[in-house]
C-alpha positions in Angstrom: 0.0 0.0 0.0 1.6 3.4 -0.9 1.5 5.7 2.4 2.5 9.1 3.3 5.9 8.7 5.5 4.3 11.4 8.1 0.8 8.7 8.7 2.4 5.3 9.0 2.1 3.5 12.1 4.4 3.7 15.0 3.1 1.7 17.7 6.3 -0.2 18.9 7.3 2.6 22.4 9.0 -0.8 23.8 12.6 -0.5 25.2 13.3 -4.0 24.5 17.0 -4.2 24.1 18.2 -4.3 20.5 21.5 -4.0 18.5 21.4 -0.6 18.7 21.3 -0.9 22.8 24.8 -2.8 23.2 27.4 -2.5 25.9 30.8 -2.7 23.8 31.8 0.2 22.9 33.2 -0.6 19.9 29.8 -1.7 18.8 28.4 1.3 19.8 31.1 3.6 17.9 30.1 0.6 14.6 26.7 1.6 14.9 27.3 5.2 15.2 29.3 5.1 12.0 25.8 4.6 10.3 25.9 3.6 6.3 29.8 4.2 5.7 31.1 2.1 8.7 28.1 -0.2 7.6 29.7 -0.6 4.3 33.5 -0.4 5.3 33.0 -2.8 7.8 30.9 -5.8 7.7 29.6 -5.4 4.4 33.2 -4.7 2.6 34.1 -8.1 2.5 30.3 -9.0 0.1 31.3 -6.6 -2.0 29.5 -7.3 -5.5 26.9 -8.8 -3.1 28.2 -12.1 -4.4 25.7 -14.7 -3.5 27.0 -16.6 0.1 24.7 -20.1 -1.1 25.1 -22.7 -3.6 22.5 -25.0 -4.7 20.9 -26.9 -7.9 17.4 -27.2 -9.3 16.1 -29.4 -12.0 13.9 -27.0 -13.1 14.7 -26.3 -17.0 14.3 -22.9 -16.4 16.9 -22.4 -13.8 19.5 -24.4 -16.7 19.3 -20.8 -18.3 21.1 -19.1 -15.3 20.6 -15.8 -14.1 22.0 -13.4 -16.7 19.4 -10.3 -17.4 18.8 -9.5 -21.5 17.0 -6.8 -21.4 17.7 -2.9 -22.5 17.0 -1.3 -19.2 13.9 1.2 -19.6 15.3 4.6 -18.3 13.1 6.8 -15.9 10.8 9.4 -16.9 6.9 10.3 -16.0 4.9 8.9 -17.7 1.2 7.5 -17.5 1.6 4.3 -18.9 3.2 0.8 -18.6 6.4 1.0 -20.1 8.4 -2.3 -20.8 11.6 -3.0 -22.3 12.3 -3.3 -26.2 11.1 -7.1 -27.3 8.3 -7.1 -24.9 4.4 -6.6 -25.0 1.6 -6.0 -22.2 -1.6 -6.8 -22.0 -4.7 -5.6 -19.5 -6.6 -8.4 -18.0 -9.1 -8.2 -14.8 -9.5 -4.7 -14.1 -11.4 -3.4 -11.0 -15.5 -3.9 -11.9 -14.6 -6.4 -14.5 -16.8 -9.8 -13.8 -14.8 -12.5 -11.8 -16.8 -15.2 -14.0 -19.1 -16.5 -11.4 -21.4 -18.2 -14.0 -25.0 -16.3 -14.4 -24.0 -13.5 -12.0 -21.0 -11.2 -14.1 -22.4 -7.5 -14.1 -20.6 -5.0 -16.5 -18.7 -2.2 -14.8 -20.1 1.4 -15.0 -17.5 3.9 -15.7 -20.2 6.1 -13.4 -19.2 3.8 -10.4 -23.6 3.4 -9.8 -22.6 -0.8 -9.6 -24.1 -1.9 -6.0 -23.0 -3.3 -3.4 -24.2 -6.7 -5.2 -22.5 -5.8 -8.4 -19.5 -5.5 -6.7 -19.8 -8.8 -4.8 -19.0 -10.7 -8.1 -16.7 -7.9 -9.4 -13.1 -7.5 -9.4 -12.0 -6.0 -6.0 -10.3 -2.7 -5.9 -6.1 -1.9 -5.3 -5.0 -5.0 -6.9 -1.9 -6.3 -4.8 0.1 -9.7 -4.1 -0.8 -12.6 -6.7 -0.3 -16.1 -7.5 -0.6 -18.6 -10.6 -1.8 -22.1 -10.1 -1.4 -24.2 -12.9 -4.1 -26.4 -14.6 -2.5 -27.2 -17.9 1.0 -26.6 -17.5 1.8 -22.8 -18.6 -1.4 -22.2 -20.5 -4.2 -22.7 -18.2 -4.4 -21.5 -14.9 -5.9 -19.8 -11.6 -4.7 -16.8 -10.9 -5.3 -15.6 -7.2 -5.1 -12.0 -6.3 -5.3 -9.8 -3.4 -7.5 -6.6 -3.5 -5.7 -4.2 -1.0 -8.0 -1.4 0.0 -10.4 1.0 -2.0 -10.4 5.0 -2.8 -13.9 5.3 -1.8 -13.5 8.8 -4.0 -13.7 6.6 -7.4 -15.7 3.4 -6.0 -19.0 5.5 -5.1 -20.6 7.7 -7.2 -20.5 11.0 -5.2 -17.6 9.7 -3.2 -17.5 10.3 0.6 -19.7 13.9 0.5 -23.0 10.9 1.4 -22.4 7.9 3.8 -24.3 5.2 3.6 -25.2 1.3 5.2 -24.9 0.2 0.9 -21.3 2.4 0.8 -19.9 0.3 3.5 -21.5 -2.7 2.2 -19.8 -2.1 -0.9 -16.4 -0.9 0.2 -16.6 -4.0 2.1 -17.0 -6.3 -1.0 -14.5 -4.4 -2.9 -11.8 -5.3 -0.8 -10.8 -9.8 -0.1 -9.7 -11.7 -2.5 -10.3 -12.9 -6.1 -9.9 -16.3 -8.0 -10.0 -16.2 -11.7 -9.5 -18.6 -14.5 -7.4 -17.5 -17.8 -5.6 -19.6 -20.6 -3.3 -18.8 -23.3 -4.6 -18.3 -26.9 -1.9 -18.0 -29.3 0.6 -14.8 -28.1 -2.3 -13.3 -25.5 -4.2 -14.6 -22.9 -8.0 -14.4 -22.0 -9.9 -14.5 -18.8 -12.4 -18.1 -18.9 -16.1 -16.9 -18.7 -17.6 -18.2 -16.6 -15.7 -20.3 -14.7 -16.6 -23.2 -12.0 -13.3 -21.9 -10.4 -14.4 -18.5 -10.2 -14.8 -17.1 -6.7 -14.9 -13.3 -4.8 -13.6 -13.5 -1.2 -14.5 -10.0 0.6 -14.7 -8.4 4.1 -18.1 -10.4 4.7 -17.4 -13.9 3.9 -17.5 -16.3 6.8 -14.0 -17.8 7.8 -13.0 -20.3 10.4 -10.1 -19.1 12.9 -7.6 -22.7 13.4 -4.6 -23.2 15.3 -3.5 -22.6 19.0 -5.6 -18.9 19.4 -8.7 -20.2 18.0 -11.6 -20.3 20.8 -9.4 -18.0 22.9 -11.3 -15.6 25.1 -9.4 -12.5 23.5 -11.2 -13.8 20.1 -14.7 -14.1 21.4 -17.4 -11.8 20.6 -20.9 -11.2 21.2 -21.5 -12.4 17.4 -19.5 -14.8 17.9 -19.0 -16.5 21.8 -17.0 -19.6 20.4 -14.2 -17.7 19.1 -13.9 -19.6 15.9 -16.0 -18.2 13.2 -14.7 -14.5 12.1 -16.6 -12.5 8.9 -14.2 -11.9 6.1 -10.8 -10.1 5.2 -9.4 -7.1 4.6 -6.5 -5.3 4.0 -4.8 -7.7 1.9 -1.0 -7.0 1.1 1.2 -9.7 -0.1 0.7 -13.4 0.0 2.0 -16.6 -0.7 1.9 -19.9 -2.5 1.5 -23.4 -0.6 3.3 -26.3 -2.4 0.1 -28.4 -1.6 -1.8 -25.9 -3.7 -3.5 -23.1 -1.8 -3.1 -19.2 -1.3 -1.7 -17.3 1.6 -3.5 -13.9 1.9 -2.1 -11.4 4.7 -4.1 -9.3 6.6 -2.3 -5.9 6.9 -2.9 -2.5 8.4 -6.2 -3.7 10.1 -6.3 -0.8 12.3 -7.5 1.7 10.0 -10.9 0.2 10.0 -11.6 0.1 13.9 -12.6 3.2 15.3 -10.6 3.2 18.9 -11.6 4.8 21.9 -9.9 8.3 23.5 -8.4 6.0 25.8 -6.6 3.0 24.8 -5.6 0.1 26.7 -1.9 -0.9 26.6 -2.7 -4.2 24.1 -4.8 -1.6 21.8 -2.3 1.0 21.5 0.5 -1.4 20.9 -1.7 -2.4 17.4 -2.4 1.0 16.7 -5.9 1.2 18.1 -6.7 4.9 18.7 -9.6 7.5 18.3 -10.0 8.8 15.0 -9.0 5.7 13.0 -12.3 4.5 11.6 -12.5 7.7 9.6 -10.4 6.7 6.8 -13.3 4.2 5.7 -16.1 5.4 8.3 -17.6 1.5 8.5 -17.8 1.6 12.2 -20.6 4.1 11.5 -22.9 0.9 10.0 -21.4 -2.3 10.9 -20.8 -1.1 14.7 -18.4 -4.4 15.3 -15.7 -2.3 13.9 -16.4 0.2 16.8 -13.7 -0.7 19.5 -16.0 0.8 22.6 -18.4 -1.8 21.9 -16.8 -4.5 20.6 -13.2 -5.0 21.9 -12.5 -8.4 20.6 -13.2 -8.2 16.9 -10.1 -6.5 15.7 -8.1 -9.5 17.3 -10.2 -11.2 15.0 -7.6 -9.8 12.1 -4.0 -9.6 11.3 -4.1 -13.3 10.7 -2.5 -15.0 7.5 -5.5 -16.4 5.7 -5.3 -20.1 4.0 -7.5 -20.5 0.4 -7.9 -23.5 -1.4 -8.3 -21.7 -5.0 -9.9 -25.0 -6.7 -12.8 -25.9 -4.1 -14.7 -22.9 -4.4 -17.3 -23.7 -1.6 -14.2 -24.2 0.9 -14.2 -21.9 4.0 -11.2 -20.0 4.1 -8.9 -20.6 7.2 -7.0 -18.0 9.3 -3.9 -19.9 10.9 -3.2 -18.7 14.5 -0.5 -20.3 14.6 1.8 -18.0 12.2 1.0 -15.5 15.0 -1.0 -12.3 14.5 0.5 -9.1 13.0 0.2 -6.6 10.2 1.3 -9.7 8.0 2.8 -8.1 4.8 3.2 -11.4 3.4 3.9 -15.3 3.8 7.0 -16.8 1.2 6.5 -20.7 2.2 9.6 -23.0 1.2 10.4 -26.6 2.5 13.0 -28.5 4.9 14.8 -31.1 3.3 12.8 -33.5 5.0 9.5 -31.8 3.6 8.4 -29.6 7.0 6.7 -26.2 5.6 8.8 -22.8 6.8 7.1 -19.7 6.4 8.8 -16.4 6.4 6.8 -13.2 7.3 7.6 -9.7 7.3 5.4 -6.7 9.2 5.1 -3.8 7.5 5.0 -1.0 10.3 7.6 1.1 11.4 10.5 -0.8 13.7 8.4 -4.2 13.5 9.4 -7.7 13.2 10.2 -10.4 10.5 9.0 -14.0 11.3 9.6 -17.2 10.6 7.1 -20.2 11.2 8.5 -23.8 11.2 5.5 -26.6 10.9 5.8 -29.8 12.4 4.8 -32.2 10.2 6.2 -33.1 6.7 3.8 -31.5 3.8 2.2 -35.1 2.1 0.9 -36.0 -1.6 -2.7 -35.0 -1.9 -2.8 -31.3 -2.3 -5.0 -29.3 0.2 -7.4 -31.7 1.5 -4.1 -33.6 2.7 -2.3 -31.3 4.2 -6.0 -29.4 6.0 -4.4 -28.9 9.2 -0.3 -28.4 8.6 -0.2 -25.2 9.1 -1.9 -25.2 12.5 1.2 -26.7 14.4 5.0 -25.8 14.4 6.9 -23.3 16.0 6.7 -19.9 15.4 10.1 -17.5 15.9 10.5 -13.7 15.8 14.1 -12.5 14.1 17.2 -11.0 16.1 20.0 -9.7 13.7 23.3 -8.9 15.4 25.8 -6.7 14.6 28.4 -9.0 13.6 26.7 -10.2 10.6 24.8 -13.4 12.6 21.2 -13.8 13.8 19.0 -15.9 15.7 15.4 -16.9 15.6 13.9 -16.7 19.0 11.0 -18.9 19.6 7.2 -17.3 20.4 6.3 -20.3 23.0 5.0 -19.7 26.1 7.0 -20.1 28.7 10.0 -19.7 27.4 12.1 -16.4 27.3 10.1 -14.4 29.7 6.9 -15.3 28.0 4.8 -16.1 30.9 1.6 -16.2 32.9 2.4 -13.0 35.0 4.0 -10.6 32.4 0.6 -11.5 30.4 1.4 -15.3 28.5 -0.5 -17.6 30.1 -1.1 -19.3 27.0 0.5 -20.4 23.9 -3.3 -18.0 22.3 -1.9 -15.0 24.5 1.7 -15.3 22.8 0.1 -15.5 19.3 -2.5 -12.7 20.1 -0.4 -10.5 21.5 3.0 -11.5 19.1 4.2 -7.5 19.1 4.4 -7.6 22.4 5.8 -11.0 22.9 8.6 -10.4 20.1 9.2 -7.1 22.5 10.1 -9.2 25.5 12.4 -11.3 23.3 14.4 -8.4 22.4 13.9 -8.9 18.6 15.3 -6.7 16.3 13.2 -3.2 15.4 13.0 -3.2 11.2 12.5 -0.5 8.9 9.0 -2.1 7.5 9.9 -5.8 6.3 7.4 -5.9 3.7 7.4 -8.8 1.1 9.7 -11.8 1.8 10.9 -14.4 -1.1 13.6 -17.5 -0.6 15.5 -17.8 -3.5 14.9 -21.8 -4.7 18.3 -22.2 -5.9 20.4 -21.6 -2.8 17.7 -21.0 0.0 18.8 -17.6 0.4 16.0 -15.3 2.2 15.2 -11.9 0.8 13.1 -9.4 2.5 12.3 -5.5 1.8 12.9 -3.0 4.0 10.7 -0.4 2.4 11.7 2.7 4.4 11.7 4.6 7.9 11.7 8.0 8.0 11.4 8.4 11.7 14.8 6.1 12.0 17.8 7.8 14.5 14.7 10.7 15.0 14.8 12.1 18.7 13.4 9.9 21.0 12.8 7.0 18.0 15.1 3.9 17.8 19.0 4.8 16.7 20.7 3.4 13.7 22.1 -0.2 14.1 23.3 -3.0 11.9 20.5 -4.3 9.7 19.0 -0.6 9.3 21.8 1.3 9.0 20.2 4.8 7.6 18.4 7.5 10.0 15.9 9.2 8.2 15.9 6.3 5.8 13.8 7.4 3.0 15.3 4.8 0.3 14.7 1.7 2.3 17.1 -2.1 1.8 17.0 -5.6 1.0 18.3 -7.5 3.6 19.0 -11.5 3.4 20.3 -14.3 5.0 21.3 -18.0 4.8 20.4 -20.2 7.4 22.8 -22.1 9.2 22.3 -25.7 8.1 18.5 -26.3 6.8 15.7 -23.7 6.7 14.6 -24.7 10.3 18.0 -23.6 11.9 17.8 -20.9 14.6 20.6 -19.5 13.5 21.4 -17.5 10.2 23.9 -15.2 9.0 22.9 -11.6 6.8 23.7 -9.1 4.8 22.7 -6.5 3.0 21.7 -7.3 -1.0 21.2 -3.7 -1.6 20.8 -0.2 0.4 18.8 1.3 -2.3 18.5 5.3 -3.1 19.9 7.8 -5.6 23.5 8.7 -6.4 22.3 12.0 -7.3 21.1 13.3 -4.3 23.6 14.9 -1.7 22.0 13.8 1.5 24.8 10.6 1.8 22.1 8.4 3.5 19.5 9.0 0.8 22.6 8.1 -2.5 22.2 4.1 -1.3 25.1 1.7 -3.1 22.7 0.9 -6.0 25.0 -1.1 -9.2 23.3 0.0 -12.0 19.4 1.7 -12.4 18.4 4.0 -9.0 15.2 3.1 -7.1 13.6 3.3 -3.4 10.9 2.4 -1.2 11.7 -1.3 -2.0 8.5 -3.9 -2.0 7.3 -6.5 -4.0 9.9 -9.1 -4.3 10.4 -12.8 -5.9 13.4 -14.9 -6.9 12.1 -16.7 -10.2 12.9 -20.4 -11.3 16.1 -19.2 -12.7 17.5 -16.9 -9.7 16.5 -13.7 -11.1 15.0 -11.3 -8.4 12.3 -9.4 -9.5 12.0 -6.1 -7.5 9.0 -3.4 -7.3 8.5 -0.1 -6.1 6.0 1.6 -3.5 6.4 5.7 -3.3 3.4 7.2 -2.1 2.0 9.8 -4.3 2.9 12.3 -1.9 6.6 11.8 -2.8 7.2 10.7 -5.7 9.2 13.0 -8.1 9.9 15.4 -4.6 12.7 15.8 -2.4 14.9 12.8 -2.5 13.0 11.4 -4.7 13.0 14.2 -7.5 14.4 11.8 -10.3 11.8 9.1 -9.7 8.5 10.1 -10.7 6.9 7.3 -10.9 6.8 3.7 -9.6 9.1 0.8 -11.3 10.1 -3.1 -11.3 13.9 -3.8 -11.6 16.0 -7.4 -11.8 18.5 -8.4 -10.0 20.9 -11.0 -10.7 22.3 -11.5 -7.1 25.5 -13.1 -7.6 26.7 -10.2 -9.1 24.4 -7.5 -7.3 23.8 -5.8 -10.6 19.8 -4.1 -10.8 18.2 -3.0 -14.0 15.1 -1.5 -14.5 12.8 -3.4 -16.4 9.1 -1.3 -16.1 7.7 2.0 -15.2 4.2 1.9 -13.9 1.3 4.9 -15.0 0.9 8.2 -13.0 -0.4 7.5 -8.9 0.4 3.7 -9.1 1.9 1.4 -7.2 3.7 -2.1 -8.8 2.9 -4.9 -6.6 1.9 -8.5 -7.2 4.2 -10.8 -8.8 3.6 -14.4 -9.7 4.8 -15.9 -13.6 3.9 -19.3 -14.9 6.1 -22.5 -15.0 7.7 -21.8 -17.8 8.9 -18.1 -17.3 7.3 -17.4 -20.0 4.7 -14.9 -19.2 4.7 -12.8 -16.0 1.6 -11.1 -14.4 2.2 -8.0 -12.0 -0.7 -5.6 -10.6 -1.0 -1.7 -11.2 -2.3 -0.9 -7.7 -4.2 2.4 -7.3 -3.0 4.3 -10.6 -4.4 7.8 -10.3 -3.9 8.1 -6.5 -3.5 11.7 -5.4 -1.0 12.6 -2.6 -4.0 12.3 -0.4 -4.9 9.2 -1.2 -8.7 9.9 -1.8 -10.0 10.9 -5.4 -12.0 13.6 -6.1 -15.5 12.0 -7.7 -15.4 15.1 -9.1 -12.4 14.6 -10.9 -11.6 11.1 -11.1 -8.8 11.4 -13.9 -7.1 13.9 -12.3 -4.0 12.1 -12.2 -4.1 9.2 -14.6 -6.5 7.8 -17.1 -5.1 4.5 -17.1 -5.5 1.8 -18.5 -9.5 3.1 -20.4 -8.0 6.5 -21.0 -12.1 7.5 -19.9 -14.1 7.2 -16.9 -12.0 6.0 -13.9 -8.6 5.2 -13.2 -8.7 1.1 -12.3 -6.0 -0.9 -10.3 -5.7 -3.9 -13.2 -3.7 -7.4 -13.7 -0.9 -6.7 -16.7 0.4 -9.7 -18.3 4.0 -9.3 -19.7 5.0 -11.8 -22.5 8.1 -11.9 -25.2 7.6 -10.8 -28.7 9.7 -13.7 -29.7 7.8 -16.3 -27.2 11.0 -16.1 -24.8 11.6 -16.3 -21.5 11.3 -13.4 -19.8 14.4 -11.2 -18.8 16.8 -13.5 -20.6 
């Protein structure tokens, strides 16, 4: 989700000791040093960013190594997807367009007058993280997709200047999830209408809550007194891709639908919880379970990672306590060698946590109805990254490292619950917005982005330290790190892939040590079959083509080939966009991204009035609409080769 630096959340006050809180001295005059001692110290020796894995795959794909082929596409404004020479794009599922549920697929109105209804059985709005499930190798397929949030300024007619029980109604189904069917036809690729596959997911379908928390007392409500049956999601950022076959979605910034009250508890200000919040989409004024004062469980009932099997459309979707509760930017799953399912998650708020989720039993043949419960046991471990290049994971399990019954764990449900302030207690290290997380199948090498930070080394905010080594870090990094042993070890050694920025800018902190095409703000992320890593951008509106960012107007994906830490630009998105969602098919052939919320003015709320304002993308009429783009090779190629 794009945001404005000054309104991100902030809700970590904890004084749990950090890298940045050390008693050697020369640690302490290491960390002061910021980015140059950073860079002439631990990281001089990865120079290049040379990769620190090896590993094989018998994927054809990965035979082609991870060269990049393609003429990088230099910056400039524009309002348009631009893509290098030798490649076309293609428009597919726009917001409105019919999901293919078979009798019931209204046309969008370019007036936004669809209802609530319409919009039940309509694309979602804000497009974001994605993922391709093959049916017929590389030219049939589901394609999953997240829809983020909405701009209630284009999604109602008027806008926000009327409020209505049908607005919310509608916001509500514009946001979830979506499950669509498409298949190649020659050099292009159409969506199947109908299809039996097709399915919306919103904010008001019933979901079942599994795992450790479920039934817990903190998750009970008056609708719901078991504490196991939850209505919909929201707030969908990244996701990720099961190798039994289903979808991750991740619940994000929940907290900006729940109106607080003007006096917090300590659990409710420590997720954000405060007076004023349920104005951004005003639902608390219809559906009054969004209204904290009267209803103090139900946003526990969110920040959950959300399990979807994409080919049993009458399946209840599941949220799986026990990957712990957060603002879950994401969920990259890999395997053990022995076949145990490790989940890494990132949190996208400022000086949060990255996680890592380690299930007990070995994933077995017989897709999802096989493997129903294996993500509701395992271990679930918050990261520390010290200054000397190592790490740890330290386990979330009650009773163990100070998480007990009278500092508020009485329960393995309280530690889950309550993971921010569990991973507190630990004394887990404070990111700069892990966002999306990827493990590169060729080595096992973990990526995540740190977006950016801008309240970083501020007074009275968390100082500079190892893993974030930038105050005021407007560029934002991609950190990694390599287990030590198999992907369930609890210890792991980092680096830094890339402190991203812009040579060009005199503020050292804000140039970055970029090789090759300049870029911040860091999101989207995937390491293809072949070891390329595919990087997108998220600048809010507010800030692109300003300040530090004056020579990046607009939002872009670059590639990465990481052995030899070289990036190269590879799209420019429209005007007011955001490039998110990432997913390709087996064969590397075609890649799908998302154009999240072109048109979005630095406010982040349209003016009905005025809906083109910014961008007319992709209709060039009526409204701007977040949209699927499929990228293929003129030639038929692989792509980036």
């Amino acid at each position: 989700m794009a945001k404005d630096f000054a309104r991100m959340e902030d809700s970590n006050p904890s004084g749990n000791p950090t890298i940045h809180d050390v008693s050697d001295p020369q640690r302490r005059v290491f960390v002061r040093g910021g980015l140059a001692a950073a860079v002439a110290g631990l990281f001089g020796p990865l120079a290049g960013c040379a990769s620190t894995g090896s590993g094989s795959s018998n994927s054809a794909v990965s035979g082609l190594g991870r060269a990049i082929g393609f003429k990088s596409v230099p910056m400039t404004a524009v309002d348009q997807v631009v893509v290098p020479e030798g490649y076309r794009t293609q428009v597919i599922y726009r917001w409105g367009d019919p999901t293919g549920i078979a009798g019931r697929m209204p046309a969008f109105k370019t007036d936004a007058s669809d209802s609530a209804d319409d919009q039940a059985l309509q694309a979602g709005m804000h497009h974001d993280g994605m993922a391709f499930f093959p049916l017929d190798g590389s030219n049939r397929g589901l394609l999953v997709l997240n829809h983020e949030y909405v701009d209630d300024g284009l999604l109602h007619t008027d806008g926000m200047k009327t409020w209505s029980a049908a607005k919310v109604r509608k916001s509500m189904h514009a946001h979830g999830v979506s499950v669509i069917e498409l298949r190649r036809d020659g050099a292009a690729w159409q969506q199947v209408l109908p299809s039996r596959f097709a399915r919306r997911i919103t904010a008001l379908t019933p979901m079942t809550l599994t795992g450790p928390a479920a039934g817990h007392p903190m998750l009970r409500t008056a609708g719901d007194p078991s504490g196991t049956q939850v209505l919909g999601t929201f707030n969908n950022c990244a996701n990720g891709q099961t190798p039994w076959g289903t979808y991750l979605t991740c619940e994000e910034n929940f907290a900006d639908y729940f109106e607080g009250t003007a006096t917090p508890d300590a659990h409710q200000k420590r997720w954000g919880l405060k007076k004023g919040n349920g104005a951004k989409y005003r639902w608390h004024e219809h559906e009054e379970r969004f209204d904290v004062a009267k209803h103090p469980n139900e946003s526990n009932r969110y920040g959950w990672v959300v399990e979807i099997d994409p080919q049993d459309p009458s399946s209840t979707p599941r949220k799986r306590t026990a990957l712990g509760r957060a603002a879950h930017e994401g969920a990259a799953v890999a395997l053990t060698d022995d076949g145990r399912a490790v989940v890494y998650m990132g949190e996208d708020s400022r000086f949060e946590y990255i996680y890592k989720f380690v299930s007990c039993d070995k994933v077995r043949p017989g897709g999802a109805a096989a493997n129903r419960d294996l993500l509701d046991h395992g271990t679930l471990y918050v990261g520390r990254f010290d200054v000397d290049g190592t790490g740890e994971w330290l386990p979330l399990v009650q009773g163990k490292g100070g998480l007990v019954a009278d500092k508020g764990f009485a329960t393995q449900g309280d530690v889950l619950i309550k993971s921010r302030q569990a991973s507190d207690i630990l004394g887990a290290t404070k990111m700069d917005r892990p966002e999306w997380t990827t493990v590169d199948p060729l080595t096992k090498e973990v990526y995540c982005t740190l977006t950016n930070n801008s309240n970083r080394g501020a007074p009275g905010q968390p100082f500079m330290d190892a893993a974030n080594p930038r105050s005021n870090n407007t560029m934002g990094q991609i950190i990694r790190w390599k287990e030590s042993g198999d992907l369930d070890a609890t210890k792991f050694a980092w680096n830094h892939l890339v402190l991203a920025g812009d040579p060009k800018q005199t503020r050292y902190e804000a140039q970055g040590n970029v090789k090759g095409d300049a870029f911040g703000s860091p999101d989207g992320l995937m390491v293809d079959a072949r070891g390329v890593l595919w990087i997108q951008t998220d600048v809010s509106t507010s800030t692109l083509g300003k300040g530090e960012y004056t020579n990046l107007p607009n939002n872009q994906m670059l590639a990465c080939d990481p052995t030899k830490g070289e990036i190269r630009r590879f799209l420019l998105g429209p005007a007011g966009c955001e490039i998110t969602g990432l997913t390709a098919t087996p064969d590397l052939r075609t890649l799908f991204i998302n154009i999240q919320h072109p048109g979005e003015p630095a406010n982040e709320r349209s003016d009905p009035e005025r809906p083109l304002a910014v961008s007319k993308w992709p209709d060039g009429a009526g409204r701007p609409r977040s949209a699927t783009v499929v990228i293929t090779k003129i030639d038929g190629g692989v792509i980036g080769t």
